[in-house]
C-alpha positions as CSV (number, residue, x, y, z in Angstrom):
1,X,-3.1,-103.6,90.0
2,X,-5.0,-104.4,87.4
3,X,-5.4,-102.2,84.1
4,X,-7.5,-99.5,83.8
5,X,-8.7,-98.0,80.2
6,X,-10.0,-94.7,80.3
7,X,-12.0,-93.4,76.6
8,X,-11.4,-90.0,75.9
9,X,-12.7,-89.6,72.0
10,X,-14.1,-91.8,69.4
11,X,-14.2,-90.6,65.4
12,X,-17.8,-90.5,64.5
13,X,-16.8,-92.2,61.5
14,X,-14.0,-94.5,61.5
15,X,-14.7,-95.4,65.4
16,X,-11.2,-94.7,66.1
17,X,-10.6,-94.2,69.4
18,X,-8.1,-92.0,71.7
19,X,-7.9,-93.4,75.5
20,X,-5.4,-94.2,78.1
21,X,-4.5,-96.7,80.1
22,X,-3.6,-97.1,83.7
23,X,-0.8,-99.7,84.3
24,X,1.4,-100.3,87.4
25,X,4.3,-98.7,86.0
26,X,2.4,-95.3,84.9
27,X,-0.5,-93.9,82.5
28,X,0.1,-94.0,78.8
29,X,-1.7,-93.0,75.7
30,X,-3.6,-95.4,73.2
31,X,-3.4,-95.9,70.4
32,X,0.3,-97.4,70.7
33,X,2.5,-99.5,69.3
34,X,4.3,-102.0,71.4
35,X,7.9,-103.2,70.8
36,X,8.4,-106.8,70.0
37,X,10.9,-108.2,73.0
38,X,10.3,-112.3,72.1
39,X,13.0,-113.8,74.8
40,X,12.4,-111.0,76.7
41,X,14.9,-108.5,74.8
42,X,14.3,-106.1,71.7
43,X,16.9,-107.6,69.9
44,X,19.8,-104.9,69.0
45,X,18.8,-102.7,71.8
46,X,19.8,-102.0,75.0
47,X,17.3,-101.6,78.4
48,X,18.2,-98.0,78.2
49,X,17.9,-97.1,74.1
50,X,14.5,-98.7,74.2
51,X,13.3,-96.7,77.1
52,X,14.3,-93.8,74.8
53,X,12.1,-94.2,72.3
54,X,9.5,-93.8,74.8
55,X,7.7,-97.0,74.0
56,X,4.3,-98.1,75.9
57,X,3.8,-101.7,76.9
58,X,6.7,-104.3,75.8
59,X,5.4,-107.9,74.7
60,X,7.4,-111.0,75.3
61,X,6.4,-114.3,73.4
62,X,5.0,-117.5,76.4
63,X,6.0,-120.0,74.0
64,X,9.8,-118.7,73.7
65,X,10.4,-118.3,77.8
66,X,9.1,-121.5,78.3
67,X,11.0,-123.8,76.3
68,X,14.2,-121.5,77.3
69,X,15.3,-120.6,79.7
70,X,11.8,-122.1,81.2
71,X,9.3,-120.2,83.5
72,X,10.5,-121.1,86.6
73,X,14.4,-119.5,85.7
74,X,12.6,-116.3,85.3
75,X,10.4,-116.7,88.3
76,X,13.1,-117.1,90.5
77,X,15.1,-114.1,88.8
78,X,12.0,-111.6,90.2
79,X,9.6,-112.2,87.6
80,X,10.5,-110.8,83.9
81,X,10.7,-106.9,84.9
82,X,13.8,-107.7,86.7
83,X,14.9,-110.6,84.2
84,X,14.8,-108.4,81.3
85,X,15.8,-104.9,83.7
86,X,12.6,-103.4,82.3
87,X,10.3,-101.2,84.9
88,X,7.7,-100.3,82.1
89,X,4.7,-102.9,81.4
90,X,4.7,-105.9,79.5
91,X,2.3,-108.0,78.1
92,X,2.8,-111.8,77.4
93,X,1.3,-113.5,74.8
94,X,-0.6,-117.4,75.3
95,X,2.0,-118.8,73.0
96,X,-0.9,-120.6,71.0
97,X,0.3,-118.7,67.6
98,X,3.6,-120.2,67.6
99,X,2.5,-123.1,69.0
100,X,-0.4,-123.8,65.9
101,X,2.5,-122.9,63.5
102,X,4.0,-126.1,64.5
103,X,1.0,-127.9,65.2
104,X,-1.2,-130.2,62.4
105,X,-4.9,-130.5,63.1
106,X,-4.9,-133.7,64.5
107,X,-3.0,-132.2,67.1
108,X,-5.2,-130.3,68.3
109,X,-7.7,-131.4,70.7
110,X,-10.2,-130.5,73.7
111,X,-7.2,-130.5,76.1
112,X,-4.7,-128.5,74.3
113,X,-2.6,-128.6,71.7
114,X,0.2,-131.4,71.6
115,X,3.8,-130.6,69.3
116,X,7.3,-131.2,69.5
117,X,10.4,-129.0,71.3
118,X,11.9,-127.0,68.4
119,X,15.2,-127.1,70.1
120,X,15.2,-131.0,71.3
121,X,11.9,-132.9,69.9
122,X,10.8,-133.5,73.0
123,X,6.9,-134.3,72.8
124,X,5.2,-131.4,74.6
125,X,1.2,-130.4,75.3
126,X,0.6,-126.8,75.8
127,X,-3.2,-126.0,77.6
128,X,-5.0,-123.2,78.4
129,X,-4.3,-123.8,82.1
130,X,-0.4,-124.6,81.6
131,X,-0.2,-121.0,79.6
132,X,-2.0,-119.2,82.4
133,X,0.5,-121.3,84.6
134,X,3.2,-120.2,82.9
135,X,2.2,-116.2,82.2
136,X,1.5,-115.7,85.7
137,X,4.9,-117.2,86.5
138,X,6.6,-114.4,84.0
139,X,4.6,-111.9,85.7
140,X,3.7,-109.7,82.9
141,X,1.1,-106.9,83.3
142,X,-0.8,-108.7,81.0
143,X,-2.1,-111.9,80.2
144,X,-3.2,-113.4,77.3
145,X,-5.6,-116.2,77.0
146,X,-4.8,-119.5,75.3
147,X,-7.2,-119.7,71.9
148,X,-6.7,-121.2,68.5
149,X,-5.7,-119.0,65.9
150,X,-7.0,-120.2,62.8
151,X,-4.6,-119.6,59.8
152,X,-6.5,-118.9,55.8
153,X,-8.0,-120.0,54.2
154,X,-10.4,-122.2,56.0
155,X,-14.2,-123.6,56.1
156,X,-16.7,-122.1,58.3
157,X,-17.1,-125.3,59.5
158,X,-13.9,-125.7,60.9
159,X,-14.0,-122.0,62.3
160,X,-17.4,-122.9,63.8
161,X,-15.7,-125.5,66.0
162,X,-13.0,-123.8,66.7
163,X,-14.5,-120.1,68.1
164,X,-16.7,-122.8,70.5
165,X,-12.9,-124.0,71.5
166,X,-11.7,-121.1,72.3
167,X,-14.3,-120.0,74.2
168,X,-14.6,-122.8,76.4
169,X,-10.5,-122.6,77.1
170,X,-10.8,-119.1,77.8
171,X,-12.8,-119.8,80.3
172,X,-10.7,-122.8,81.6
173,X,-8.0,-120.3,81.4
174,X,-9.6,-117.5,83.5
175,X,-10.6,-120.0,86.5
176,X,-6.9,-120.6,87.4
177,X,-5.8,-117.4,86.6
178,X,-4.1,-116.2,90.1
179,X,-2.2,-113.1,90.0
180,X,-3.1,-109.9,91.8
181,X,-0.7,-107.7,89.3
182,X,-2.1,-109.0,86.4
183,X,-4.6,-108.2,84.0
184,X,-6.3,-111.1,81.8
185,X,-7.5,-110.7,78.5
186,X,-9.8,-112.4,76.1
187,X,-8.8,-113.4,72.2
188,X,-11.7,-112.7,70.0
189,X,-11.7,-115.2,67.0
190,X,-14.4,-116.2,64.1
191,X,-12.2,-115.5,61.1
192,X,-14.0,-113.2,58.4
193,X,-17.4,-114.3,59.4
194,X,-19.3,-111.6,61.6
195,X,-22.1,-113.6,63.1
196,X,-18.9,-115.9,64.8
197,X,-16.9,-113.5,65.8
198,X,-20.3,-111.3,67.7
199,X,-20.4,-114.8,69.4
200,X,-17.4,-114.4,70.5
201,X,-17.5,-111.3,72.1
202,X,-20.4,-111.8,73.8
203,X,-19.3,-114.7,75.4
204,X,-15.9,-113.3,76.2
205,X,-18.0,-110.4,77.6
206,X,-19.9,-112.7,80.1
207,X,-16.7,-113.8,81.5
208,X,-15.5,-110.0,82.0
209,X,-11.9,-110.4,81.0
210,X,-9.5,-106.5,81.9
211,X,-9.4,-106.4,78.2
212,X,-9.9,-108.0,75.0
213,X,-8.3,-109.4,72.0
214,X,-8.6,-109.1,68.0
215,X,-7.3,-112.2,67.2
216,X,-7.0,-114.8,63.9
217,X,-5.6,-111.3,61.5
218,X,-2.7,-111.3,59.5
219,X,-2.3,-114.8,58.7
220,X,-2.5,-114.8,54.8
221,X,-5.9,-113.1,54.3
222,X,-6.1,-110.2,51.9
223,X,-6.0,-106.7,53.4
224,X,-9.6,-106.1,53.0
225,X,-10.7,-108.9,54.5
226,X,-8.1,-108.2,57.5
227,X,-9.7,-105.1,57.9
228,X,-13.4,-106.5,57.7
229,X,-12.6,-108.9,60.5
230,X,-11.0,-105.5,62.9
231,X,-14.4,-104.4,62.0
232,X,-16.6,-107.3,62.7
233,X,-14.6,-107.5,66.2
234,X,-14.7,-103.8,67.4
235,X,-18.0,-103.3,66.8
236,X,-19.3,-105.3,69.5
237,X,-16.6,-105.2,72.0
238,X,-17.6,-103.0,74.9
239,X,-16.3,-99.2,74.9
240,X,-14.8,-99.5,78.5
241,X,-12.5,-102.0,78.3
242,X,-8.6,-101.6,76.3
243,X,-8.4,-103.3,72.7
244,X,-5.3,-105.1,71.6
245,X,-4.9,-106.0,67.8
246,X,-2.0,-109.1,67.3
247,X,0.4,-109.4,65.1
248,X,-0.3,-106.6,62.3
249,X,2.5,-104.1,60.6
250,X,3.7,-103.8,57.4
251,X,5.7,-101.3,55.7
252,X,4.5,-99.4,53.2
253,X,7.2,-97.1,52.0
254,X,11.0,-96.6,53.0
255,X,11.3,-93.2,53.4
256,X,15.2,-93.5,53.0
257,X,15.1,-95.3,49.8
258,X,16.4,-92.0,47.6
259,X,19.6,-91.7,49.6
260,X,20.0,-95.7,49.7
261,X,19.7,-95.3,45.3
262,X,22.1,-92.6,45.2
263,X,24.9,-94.1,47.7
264,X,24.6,-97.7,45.8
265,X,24.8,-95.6,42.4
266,X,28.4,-94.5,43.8
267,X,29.3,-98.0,44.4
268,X,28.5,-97.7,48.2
269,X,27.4,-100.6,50.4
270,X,24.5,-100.1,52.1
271,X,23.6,-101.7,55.6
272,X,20.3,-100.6,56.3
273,X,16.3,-102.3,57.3
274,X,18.3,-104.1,60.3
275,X,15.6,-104.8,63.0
276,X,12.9,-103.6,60.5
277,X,14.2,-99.7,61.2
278,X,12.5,-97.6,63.2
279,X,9.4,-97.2,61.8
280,X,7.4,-93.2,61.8
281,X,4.3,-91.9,60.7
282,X,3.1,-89.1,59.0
283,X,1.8,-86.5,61.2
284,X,0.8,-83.1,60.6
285,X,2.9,-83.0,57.8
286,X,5.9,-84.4,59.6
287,X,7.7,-87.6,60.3
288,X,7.2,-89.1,64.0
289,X,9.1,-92.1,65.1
290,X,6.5,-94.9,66.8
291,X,8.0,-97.1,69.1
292,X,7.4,-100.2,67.1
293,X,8.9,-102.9,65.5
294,X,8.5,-103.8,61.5
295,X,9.5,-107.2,60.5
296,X,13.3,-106.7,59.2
297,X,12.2,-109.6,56.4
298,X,9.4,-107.6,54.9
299,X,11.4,-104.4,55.5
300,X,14.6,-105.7,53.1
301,X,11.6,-107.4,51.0
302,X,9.7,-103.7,50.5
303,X,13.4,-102.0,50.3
304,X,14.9,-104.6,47.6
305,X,11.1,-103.6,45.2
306,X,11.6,-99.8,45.6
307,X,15.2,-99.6,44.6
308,X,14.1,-101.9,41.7
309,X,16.6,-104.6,42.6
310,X,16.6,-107.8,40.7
311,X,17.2,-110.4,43.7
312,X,16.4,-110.4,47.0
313,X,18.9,-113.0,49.4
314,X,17.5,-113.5,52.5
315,X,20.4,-115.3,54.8
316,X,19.1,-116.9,57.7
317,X,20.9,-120.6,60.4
318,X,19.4,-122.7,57.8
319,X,20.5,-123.8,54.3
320,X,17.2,-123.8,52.8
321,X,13.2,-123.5,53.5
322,X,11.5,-126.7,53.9
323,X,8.1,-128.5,54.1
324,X,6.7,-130.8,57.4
325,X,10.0,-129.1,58.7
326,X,11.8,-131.8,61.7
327,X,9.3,-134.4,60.9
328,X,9.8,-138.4,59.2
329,X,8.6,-136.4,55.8
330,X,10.9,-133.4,56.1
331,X,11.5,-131.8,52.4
332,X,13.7,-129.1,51.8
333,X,12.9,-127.2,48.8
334,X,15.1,-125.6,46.1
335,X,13.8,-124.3,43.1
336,X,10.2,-123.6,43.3
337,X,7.8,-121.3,42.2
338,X,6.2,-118.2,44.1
339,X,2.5,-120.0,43.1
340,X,3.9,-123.4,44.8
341,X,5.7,-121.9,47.5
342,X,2.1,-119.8,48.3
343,X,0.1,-123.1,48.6
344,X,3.0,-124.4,51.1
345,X,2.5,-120.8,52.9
346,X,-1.0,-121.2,53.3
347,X,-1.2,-125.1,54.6
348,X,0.7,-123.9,57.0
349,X,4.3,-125.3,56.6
350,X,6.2,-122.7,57.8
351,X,6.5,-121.1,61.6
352,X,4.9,-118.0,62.2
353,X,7.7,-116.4,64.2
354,X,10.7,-117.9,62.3
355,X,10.6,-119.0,58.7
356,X,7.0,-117.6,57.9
357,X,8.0,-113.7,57.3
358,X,11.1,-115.2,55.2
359,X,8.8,-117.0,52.5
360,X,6.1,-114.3,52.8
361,X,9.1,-111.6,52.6
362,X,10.4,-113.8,49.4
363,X,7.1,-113.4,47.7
364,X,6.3,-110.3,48.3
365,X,9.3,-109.3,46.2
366,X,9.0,-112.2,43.9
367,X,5.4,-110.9,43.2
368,X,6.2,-107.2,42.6
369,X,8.0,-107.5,39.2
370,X,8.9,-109.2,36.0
371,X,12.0,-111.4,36.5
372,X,12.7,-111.0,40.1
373,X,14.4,-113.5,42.0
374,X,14.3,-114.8,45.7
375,X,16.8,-116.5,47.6
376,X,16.2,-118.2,51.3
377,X,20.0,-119.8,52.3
378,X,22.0,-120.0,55.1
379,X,25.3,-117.1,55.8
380,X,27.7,-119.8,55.2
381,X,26.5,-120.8,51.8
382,X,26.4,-117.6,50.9
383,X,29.0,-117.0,47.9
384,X,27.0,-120.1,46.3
385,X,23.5,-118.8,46.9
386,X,24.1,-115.9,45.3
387,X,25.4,-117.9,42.3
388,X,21.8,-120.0,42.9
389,X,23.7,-123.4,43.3
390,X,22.4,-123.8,46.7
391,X,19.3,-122.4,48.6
392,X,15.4,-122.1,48.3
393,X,15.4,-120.1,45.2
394,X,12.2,-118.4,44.3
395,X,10.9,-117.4,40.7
């Protein structure tokens, strides 16, 4: 079936809104925050542990199946409710994010968007009508239409050109959509400037997607200006139909950090932040766990600043960060500084859903104090990284 959203309040001031939505696994409440399962697993947990956390919808990452273990594997298995033993909803994503992490310009072009297999470097071309192909193989609830996903900062030139491109494969996208038990959704993109972004809608709108998109946030922009473009977006999307905003969540505080000081001050090791946590809010006065995920990098990052640590070691499978990473030009980099390694960030060296939240985790930390270090190196180097022989090390 396909989704239905059902308004039940909006704030006369913020435009907040409370709804529901109709799924084929059951009515649930928005707002909500949806649990981050990239290969089709919320990594640490177990079918059953995230089922009690009473989550919503699930999202699953296009890009990730595809390449492994490949639609077709999880076709066969039943679609990904059975791959993944999950009978709760889940939404796919196009794969364009990762995919324009890994991408140059010039690689992207009227058809799609050509880059090479991370795990082999085999040449591949990702379209709007291979990720339809694709998401209707996985057989999510919902879809997600292939856009670009402009990263900051940019010109409005470029953003001009690319909303127009993003339209029109949205709507290439839509025509071979085929999937009863799906629901499609359009990306709204424009970047920080309101006049684009109304196009967008409105031309999403004609197409009458099940839902729509707030797209091109959270990817280096200060928080006012992410919050201007929610703004821009919302306010001409139409009140019937569900809003999903992508890839936003940072913590703000740990609430555990007093116990974490006193058990180091004893001489304790502390294992904690794995996952990201389990992230709550404050209601009435009272902590509620969300079932959502918070990046574990920016969650050691925020930790490491409130206990007032010195470094932050961030141990990850490779021995250091690099630049025009698995290309002729590949750099690794070693000592740098937080203002260099932000340049690298923003021209877009670093994938969004592996080595991106490291560096930005890095320099969050670096950033928050005098003399703070930050150290990107692999487990087995360790001992030496530690020592800063070896690793990206941050000042």
């Amino acid at each position: 079936m396909k989704i239905k959203y059902n308004l039940l309040k909006e704030e006369k001031n913020t435009k907040a809104r409370l709804g529901t939505i109709e799924t084929n696994y059951g009515t649930y409440e928005t707002p909500m925050f949806m649990p981050v399962g990239t290969q089709a697993t919320v990594k640490t947990l177990s079918p059953e542990e995230v089922k009690a956390c009473n989550p919503g919808i699930i999202l699953a990452n296009t890009y990730h199946l595809w390449l492994r273990p490949g639609e077709d594997v999880v076709n066969h298995a039943g679609g990904l409710h059975k791959f993944m033993n999950w009978d709760g909803p889940i939404l796919t994503d196009s794969g364009g994010f990762q995919v324009f992490s890994l991408a140059k310009p010039k690689d992207i072009t009227e058809e799609g968007v050509h880059f090479k297999n991370i795990y082999n470097g085999d040449d591949l071309l990702l379209t709007p009508e291979k990720s339809i192909e694709i998401q209707n193989k996985l057989d999510s609830d919902i879809a997600m239409s292939f856009d670009e996903c402009v990263g900051f900062p940019h010109t409005r030139e470029y953003v001009e050109k690319s909303v127009e491109r993003t339209i029109r494969w949205a709507e290439r996208g839509k025509k071979v959509f085929n999937n009863e038990r799906q629901s499609l959704f359009g990306i709204v993109q424009g970047a920080e400037f309101e006049d684009l972004r109304k196009h967008c809608v409105e031309e999403l709108v004609k197409m009458d997607f099940d839902g729509y998109s707030i797209g091109g946030t959270a990817v280096g922009e200060p928080k006012d200006l992410q919050y201007k473009q929610v703004e821009y977006s919302c306010k001409y999307l139409p009140k019937d139909k569900v809003r999903y905003l992508m890839g936003v969540g940072d913590p703000i505080d740990i609430i555990e950090k007093d116990a974490i000081k006193a058990l180091m001050k004893d001489g304790q090791v502390v294992i904690c932040a794995g996952g990201g946590g389990i992230p709550v809010i404050n209601k009435d006065n009272k902590l509620e766990g969300v079932a959502s995920v918070i990046d574990k990098d920016y969650a050691s990052s925020k930790l490491a600043d409130l206990i007032n640590a010195d470094y932050l070691v961030i141990l990850t499978a490779v021995d250091n960060a690099y630049i025009n990473f698995k290309k002729e030009n590949e750099r690794k980099l070693e000592t740098i500084s937080s203002k260099e390694l932000q340049n690298y960030l923003i021209e877009g060296h670093f994938a969004k859903g592996s080595m991106y939240p490291k560096v930005q985790a890095c320099l969050n930390f670096v950033k928050s104090g005098n003399n703070k270090t930050a150290i990107i190196a692999s487990l087995d180097n360790a001992k030496e990284a530690f020592k800063e022989k070896v690793g990206t090390i941050i000042k």
